[in-house]
N, C-alpha and C positions, 0 to 999 in steps of 0.2 A: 237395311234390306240387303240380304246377300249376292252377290252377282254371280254366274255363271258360265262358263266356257262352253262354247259349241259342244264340244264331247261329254261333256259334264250334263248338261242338258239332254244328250241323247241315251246318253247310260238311266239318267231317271228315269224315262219313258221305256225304256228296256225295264226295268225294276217294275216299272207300276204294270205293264205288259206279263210280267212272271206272276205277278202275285193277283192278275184277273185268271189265271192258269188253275187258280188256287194254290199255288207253292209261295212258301215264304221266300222272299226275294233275299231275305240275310238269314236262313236257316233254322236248323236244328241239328242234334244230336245225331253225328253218325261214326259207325261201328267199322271201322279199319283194322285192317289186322297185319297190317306191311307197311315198311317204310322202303322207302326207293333205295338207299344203301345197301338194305338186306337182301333185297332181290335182286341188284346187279352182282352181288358179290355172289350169290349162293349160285345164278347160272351166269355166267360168264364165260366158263368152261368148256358148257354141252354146246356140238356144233347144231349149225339152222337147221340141218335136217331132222334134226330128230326131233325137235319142237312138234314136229307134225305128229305123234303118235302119244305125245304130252297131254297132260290136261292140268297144268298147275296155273289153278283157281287165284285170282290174290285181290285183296280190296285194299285202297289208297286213298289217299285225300291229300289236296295241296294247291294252291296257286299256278294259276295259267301264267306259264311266263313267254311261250310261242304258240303260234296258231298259223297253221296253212290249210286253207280251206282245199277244196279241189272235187267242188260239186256233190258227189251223193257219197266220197269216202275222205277223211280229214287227218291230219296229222297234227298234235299240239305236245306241249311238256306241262309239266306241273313238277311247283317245287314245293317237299318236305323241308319239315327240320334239317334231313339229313343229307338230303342230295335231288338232283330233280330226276326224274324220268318222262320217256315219250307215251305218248297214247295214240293208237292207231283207233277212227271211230268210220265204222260205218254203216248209212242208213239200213244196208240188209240185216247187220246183227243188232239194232237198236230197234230200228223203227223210226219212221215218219216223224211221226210226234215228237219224238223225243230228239233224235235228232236235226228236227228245227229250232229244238230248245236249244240244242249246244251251238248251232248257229250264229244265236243270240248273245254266246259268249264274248268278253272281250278280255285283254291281257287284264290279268289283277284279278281276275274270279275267282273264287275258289269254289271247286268241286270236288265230288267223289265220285270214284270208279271200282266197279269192279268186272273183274276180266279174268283173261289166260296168258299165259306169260309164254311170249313167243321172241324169235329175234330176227333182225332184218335181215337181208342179203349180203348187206354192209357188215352187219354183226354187232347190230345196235340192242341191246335188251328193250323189249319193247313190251308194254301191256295191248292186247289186242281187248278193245270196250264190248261186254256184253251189259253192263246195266251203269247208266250215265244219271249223276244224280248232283242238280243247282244246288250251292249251300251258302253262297257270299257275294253278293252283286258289290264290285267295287264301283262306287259313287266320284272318282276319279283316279285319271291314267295315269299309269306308272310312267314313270322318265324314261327320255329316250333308250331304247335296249342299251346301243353300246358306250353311251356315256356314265350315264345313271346319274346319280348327284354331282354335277362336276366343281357346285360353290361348296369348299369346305366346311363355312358356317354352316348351311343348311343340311349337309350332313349330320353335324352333332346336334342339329336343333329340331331335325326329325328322323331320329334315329331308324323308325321304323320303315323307312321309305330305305333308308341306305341300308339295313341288313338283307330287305328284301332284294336288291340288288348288286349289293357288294358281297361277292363269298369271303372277301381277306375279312370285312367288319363283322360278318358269321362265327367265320373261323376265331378270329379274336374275340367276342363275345362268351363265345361255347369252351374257348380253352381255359378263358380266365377262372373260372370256378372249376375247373379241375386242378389248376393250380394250387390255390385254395387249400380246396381237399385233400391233395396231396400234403402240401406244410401241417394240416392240423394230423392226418395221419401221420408222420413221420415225432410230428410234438407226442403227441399221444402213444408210440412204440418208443420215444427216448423219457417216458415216465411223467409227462407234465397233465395237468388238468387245468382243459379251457374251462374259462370264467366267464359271468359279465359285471361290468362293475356302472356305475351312474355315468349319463351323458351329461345331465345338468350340476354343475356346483357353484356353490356358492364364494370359491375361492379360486384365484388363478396360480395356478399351482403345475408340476412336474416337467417345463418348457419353456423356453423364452418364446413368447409369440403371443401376437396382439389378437383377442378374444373376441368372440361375438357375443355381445351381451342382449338378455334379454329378462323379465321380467315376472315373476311369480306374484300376481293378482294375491292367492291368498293370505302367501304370509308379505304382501309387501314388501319383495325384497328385492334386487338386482341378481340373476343369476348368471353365468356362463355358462356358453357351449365347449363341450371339455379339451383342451386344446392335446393332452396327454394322458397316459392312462396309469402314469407310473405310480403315483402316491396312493390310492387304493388297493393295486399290485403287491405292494410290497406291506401293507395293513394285512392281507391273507399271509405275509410269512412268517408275520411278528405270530398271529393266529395258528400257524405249524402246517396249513397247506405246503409250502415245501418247495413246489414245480407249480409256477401256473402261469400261463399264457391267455391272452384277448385278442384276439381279432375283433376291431370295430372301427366303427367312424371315427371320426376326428373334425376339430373345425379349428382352423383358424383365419383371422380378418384379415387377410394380407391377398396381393397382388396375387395375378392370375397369368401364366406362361406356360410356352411347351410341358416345361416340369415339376408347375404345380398347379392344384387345385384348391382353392379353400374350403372345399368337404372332400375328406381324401380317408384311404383306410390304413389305420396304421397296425402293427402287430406289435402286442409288448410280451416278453418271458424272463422271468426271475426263477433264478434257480437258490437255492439254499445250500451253502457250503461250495460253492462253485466261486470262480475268479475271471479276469479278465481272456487269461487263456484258455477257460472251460468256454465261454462265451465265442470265441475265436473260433476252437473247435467245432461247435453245436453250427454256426453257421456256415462257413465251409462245407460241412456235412450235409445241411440242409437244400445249398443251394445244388452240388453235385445232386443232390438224389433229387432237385427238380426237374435237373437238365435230361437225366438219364431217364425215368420214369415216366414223365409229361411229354417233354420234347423230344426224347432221344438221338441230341447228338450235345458237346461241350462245347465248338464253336459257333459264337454269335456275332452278328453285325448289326453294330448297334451307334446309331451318331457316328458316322464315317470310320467307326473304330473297329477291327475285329477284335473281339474280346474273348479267350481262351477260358475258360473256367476250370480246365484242370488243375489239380493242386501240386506241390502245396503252393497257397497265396502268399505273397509280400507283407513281411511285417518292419515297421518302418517307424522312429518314434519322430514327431512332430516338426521336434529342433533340428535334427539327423535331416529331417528332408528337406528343410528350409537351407541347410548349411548344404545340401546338394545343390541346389539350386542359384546361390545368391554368395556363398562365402562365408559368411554372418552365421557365428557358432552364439547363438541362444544359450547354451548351455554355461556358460560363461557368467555370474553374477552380473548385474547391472542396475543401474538408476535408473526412476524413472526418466529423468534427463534425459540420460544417456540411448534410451528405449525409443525417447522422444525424437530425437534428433537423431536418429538412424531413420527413421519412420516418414521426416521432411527430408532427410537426403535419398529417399528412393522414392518420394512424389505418391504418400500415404498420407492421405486424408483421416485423423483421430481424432472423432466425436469428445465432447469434454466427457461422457460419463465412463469412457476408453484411453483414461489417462492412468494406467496400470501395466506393468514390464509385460504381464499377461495378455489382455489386450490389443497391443501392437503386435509380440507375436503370434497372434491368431489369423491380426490382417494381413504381415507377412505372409504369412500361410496361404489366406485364400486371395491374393496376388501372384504370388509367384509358382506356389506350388499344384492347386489342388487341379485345377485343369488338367497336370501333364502325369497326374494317377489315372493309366489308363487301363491297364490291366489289372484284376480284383487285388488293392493292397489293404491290409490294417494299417490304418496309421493311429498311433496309442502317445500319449505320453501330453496330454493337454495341458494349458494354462488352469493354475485352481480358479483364477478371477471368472473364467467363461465356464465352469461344471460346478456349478452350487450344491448339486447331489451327490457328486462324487467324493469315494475315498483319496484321501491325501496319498502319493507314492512315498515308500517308506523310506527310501534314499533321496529324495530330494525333495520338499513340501512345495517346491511352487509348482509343482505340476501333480498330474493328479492320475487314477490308473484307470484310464477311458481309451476308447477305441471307437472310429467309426472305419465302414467301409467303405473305400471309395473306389469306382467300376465306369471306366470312359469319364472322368472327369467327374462324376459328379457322386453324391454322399448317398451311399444304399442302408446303411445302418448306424447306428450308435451307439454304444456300448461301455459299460462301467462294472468298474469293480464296486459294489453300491457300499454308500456311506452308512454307516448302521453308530454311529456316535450321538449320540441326542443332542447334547452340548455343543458339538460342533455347526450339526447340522444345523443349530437355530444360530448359530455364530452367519453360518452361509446367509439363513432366508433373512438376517438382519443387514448384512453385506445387500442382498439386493434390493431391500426398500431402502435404503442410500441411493444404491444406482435409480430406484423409481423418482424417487424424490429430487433428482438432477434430471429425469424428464426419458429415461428410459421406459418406454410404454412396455416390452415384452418383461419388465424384472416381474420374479414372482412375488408372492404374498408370502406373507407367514404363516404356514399351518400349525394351529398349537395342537390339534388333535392329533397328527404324523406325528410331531416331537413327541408327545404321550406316548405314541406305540412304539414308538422306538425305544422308552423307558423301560418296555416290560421285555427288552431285548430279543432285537431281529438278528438271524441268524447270520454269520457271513456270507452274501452273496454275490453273485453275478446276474447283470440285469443288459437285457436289447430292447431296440427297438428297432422297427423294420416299415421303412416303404412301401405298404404293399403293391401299390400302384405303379411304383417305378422301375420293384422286383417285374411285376407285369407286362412293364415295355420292355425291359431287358430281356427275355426270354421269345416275344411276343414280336420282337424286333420294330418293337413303336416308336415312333421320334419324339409324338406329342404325347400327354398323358389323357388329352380328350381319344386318344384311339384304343385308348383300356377304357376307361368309363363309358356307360350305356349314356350316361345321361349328364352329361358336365355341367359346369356353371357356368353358364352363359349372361354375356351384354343385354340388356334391354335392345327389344327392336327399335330403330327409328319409327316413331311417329311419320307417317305421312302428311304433307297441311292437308 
């Protein structure tokens, strides 16, 4: 049996009281023709006096979010999508009836109005009510006005209560899918064609990352949630699509923090005949015309960092930035030994399936180095043991011709010159069922149908992939990645005994 709150109990009996009125207490269909943005914007101009010789008419609709009664004439707001505005109500220009119905209102209702758009003394835009119409009895009160959700969990875990109250989670909401639309317009004027490819496969494939697996009832099979979008990507180039791009979900079963989610969206684009510096290019280009276009300005603050986005970026290869940092010139041939034992004199924990010269300087890497990338750098020139997809670098085979981006610390993209050798590439996927088989959960599978299409030869390319979500705190100026997401992944509640 459910329980009820003093107010909660008196807003029902207001409901069942509207609807002995005959009006439905949670509405119907109503015809607006104005959003509160468009009307402050259009007179904000004209001064109070002239309002008086005005008659522009406007109908609204939106959520009560203040109310001051004040006997037979009332003051409240209501908030649109867009922005909220006031309403002056009074019983001369309503009526009786009706204005005991608005009486009746409480913060969280939602109504429609229509009126004459007038403005205060003050020089507030204001709607003055000639026809007041109930549309949404809310069945419980909104949180305190000037706190609003002050527990963070329950912000993300009712999201709807925190947009109605937070403009910044509005704001962040409303801007994300302009963003969006922005990257896939600018893919789409640099020649690419959005795709979509399977969420479910039956191989784990294009990413080191531990899967969510789940179950196909008919054909009896085990299948995964698609951790990567790359090996379908690049089956369209072998096909002569050329340019193609996804934006889509993603999943992987791993831990949940400020900077990840394990349902997140990622962006993948393969271009044909392109290389790691076309790739370079294309992104720098990308994220400028987000800044400019969406946001309109280059500097961000973002994780106590300010972060310039003007170009050109830092490009910076792996070992170069480790030997910045620590002394330790990687580029130098070495033993595993020798790999080893640099790795326990600087107090580097290596996993046994991480006993590779590659390996260690990777952990170098994200010890020493990758925190203090703080403004946008490429850093390129990877270990081959850690990029199973990637092309070999032509002057030196242990490393390989990748690129990620890294912006305040942390990895915004990742990027390769893509491996397009059939022979090789099953040399790779056979390199990491070794690493599986020593108990590495993220190595991949072996795809023998990718090696196929590789056989009927993929064109040279250059391939990303992209954050979308972290792109979105960056620009969005979010800390956590639950302040881009509507709807995160969240903890089970505690059970109450």
């Amino acid at each position: 049996m459910r329980e009820f709150s003093e107010q909660e109990l008196v807003r029902r009996e207001k409901a069942k009281n509207i609807k002995e009125l005959g009006i439905d207490p949670f509405g119907e269909r109503f015809n607006r023709d104005s959003f509160a943005i468009d009307i402050k914007n259009k007179f904000k101009d004209i001064p109070h006096d002239e309002f008086e010789s005005r008659n522009d008419l406007v109908t609204v609709a939106g959520r009560i979010m203040f109310i001051r009664k004040m006997g037979k004439a009332s003051f409240f707001t209501i908030k649109d999508k867009t922005d909220s505005i006031q309403i002056y109500i009074s019983i001369n220009d309503v009526g009786e009836e009706t204005y005991n119905l608005f009486k009746t209102a409480d913060l969280g209702d939602i109504v429609g109005v229509n009126g004459k758009v007038m403005k205060t003394k003050t020089g507030e835009i204001t709607i003055k009510c000639l026809q007041y119409t109930h549309l949404v009895k809310a069945l419980k009160p909104l949180p305190e006005k000037f706190h609003g959700l002050t527990d963070i969990e329950e912000r993300y875990r009712r999201r709807y209560v925190d947009l109605i109250m937070n403009e910044e989670s509005m704001r962040v909401a409303t801007t994300r899918p302009k963003i969006i639309r922005c990257i896939q317009n600018f893919m789409d004027n640099q020649g690419f064609c959005e795709v979509e490819t399977p969420i479910l496969t039956s191989l784990l494939t294009g990413a080191s990352a531990r899967p969510f697996v789940t179950h196909h009832n008919t054909q009896d099979i085990d299948m995964y949630l698609r951790i990567a979008l790359e090996l379908p990507l690049k089956r369209l180039l072998v096909g002569g699509m050329e340019a193609v791009y996804e934006i889509g979900r993603t999943f992987r079963n791993e831990g949940m923090d400020p900077k990840h989610n394990p349902e997140f969206t990622l962006m993948e684009a393969y271009l044909a005949y392109s290389d790691l510096e076309g790739m370079m290019d294309l992104t720098e280009k990308m994220y400028t015309t987000i800044a400019r276009e969406v946001i309109g300005k280059m500097t961000y603050n973002w994780c106590g960092n300010e972060i310039n986005l003007e170009g050109p970026w830092k490009r910076i290869s792996m070992v170069d930035a480790i030997k910045e940092q620590t002394g330790i010139d990687f580029k130098k041939e070495m033993t595993v030994d020798g790999a080893l034992k640099l790795a326990s004199e600087h107090n580097i924990e290596v996993q046994e399936h991480e006993h590779t010269v590659g390996h260690v300087i990777n952990l170098f890497f994200e010890k020493y180095v990758e925190e203090t990338l703080i403004q946008p750098t490429f850093l390129f020139g990877h270990p081959v043991e850690i990029s199973p997809l990637t092309k070999k670098n032509k002057e030196d085979g242990r490393f390989v011709d990748r690129f990620e981006l890294f912006i305040g610390g942390k990895e915004f993209a990742n990027a390769y010159t893509e491996l397009n050798d059939p022979d090789d590439q099953l040399e790779r996927f056979e390199e990491q069922l070794k690493e599986k088989d020593l108990g590495n959960e993220e190595a991949n599978d072996i795809d023998m149908d990718f090696i196929e299409a590789l056989e009927y030869g993929m064109p040279p390319a250059g391939g990303i992939g992209y954050g979308i979500d972290r792109l979105c705190m960056l620009f969005l100026e979010q800390e956590s990645i639950r302040d881009v997401l509507l709807f995160p992944t969240m903890k089970e509640r505690k059970k109450e005994d």
